[in-house]
N, C-alpha and C positions, 0 to 999 in steps of 0.2 A: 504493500500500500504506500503511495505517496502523499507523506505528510507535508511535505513543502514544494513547492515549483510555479516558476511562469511558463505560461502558454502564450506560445505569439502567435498571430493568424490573423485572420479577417474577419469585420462583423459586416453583413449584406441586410440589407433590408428593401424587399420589395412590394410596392404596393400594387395592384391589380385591376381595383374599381374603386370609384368612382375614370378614373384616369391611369394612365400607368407611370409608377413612381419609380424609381432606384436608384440604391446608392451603396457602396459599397469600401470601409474604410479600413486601414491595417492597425491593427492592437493589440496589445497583449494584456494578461489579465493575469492574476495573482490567487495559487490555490494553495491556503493555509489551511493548517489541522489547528483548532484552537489553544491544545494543549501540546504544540509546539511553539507558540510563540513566545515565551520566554526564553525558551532558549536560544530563538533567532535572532531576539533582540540584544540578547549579551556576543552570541557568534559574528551575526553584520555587523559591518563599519555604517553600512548606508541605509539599513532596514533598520525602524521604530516599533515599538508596539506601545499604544498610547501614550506616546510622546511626539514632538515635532523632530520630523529627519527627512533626507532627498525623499524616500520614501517611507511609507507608515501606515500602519492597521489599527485603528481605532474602536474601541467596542464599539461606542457610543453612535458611529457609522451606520449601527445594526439595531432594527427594533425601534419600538416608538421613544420619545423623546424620554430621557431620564433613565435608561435602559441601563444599569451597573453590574448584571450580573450577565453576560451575553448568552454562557452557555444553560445558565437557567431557563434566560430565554427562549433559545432553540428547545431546549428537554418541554418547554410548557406547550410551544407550539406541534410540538409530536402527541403529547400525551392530549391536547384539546382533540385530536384527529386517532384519538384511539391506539396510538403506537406507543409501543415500550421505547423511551428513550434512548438505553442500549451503550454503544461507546465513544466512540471515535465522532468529532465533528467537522468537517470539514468544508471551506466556503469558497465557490471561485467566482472573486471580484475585482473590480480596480481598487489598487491598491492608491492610498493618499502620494500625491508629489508636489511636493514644497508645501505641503499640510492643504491641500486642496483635493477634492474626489465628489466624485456624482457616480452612481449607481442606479443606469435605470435598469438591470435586474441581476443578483446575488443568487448564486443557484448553491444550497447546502447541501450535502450527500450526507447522510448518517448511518452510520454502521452498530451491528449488536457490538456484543460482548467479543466474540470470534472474528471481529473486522470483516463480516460481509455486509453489504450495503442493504438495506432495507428500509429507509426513507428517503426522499427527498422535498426539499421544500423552496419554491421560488419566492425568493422575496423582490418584489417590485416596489420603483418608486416613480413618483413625478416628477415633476419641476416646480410643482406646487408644494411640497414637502412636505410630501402624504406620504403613506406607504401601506403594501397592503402583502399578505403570505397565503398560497396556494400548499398543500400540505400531502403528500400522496406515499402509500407504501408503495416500494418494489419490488416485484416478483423475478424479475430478470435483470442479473447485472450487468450484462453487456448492451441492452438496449432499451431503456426506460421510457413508457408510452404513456403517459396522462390526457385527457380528454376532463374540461370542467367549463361549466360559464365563465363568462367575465363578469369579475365585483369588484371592481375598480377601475375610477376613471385614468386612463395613461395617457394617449395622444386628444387634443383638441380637433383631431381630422377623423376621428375616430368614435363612432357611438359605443356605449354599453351593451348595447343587444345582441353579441357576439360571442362565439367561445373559441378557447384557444386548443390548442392540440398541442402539446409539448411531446418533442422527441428528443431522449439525451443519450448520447455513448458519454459512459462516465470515466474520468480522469484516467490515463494510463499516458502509455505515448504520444497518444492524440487525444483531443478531446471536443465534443460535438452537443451546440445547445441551437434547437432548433423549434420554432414555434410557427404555428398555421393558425391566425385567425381567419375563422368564417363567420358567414350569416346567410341564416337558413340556408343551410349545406352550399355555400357557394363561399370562394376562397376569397377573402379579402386582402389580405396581406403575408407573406411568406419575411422570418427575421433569422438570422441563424448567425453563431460565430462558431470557426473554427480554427482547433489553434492547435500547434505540437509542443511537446515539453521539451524546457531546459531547465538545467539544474538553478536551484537560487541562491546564489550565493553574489560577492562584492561585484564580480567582474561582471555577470549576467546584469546585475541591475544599473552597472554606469554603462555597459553597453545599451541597455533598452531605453536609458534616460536621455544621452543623445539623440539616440534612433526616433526614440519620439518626445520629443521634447512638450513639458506642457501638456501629455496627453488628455490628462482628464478634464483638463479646462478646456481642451479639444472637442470633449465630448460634447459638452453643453455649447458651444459656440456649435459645432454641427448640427444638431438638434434647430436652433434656431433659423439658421442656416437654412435648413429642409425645411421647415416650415414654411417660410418667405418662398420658398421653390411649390409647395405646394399651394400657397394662398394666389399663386401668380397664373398658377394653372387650372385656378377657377374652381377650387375644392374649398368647400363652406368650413367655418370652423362650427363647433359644437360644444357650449355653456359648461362650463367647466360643473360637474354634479356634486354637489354636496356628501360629505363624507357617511359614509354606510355604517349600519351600528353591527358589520360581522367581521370583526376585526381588524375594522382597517384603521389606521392610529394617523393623527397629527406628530411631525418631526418637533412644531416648533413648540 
């Protein structure tokens, strides 16, 4: 099992209908084991854990606002959905650079007692600094298939009357986070990133920090970016909805 590593690759997102959208950008993204971070944080020169460094993992990142205990948190969002919490936690996101990160989705893998994987949970966020966790067991470790609604609002180009399809290969050499929103059995948007591993350690992260310099503030400048690309293309924006009383939390 790999407790630490970045994955570099591509994230693509393509839209369908109303109009056809695409876009497709290079990133890497950060898969820590929660109860390795201490020790990353004493072994990197360039990696933090809840501190300010080039790069850094912060609980407080994760879960709604005031969030202290993170893995408690993960264990409560298993055990709300019926799963024995189990061992190992693991999360692949963007990692903080120069103490800045946006996370619009955090995919956890959770493993039993025996380190095989048996939940996973997407935690998504807005721009609104909302956030919301989709929660599912898995039956298959090499290709994990979730099918739920959507209960949270994420894009303004985007209604809620849709559900999403998640397909994940989880963490190994490569790793594959892929999602299919539809409405009423028709495809609306295809998102996917894929990345291969390298080890993480000092060299790995000042190579990836030139390579992309500013990434996560990349993110969000992207984001708005395409927006402006689809508002220009004649795609209506949609009222930002009020926050849902099934779990979905305010950051601020």
């Amino acid at each position: 099992m790999t407790r630490a590593a970045l994955y570099e690759g591509w994230v693509m997102h393509r839209r369908l209908q109303p109009k056809v959208h695409r876009f497709k950008y290079r990133v890497f993204s950060l898969l820590v084991d929660l109860d390795a971070l201490p020790a990353l944080d004493r072994r990197l020169r360039l990696f933090a854990w809840n501190r300010w460094g080039l790069f850094s993992f912060h609980d407080r990142d994760h879960g709604p606002a005031g969030t202290t205990d993170l893995r408690g948190w993960v264990d409560a969002q298993l055990e709300g959905a019926g799963i024995a919490p189990g061992g190992a936690k693991r999360v692949l996101c963007y990692p903080r650079i120069l103490g800045y990160t946006f996370n619009p989705l955090s995919v956890w893998f959770c493993d039993d007692a025996a380190g095989v994987l048996k939940a996973i949970i997407y935690e998504v966020h807005n721009t609104y600094d909302e956030g919301h966790c989709y929660v599912f067991p898995v039956t298959d470790d090499t290709l994990a298939r979730h099918d739920c609604a959507k209960d949270f609002y994420v894009s303004p180009f985007l209604t809620k009357d849709h559900r999403y399809h998640f397909r994940i290969a989880p963490p190994d050499a490569r790793v594959a986070v892929a999602i299919n929103e539809t409405k009423n059995g028709e495809t609306i948007l295809n998102a996917s990133f894929v990345g291969s591993r390298q080890a993480l350690d000092d060299a790995a992260l000042l190579s990836v920090f030139f390579r992309y310099p500013l990434m996560t503030l990349k993110v969000v400048v992207a984001i708005h970016f395409e927006a402006v690309r689809l508002m220009l293309k004649g795609i209506r924006r949609q009222p930002h909805a009020p926050l849902a009383e099934n779990g979905t939390w305010n950051r601020t």
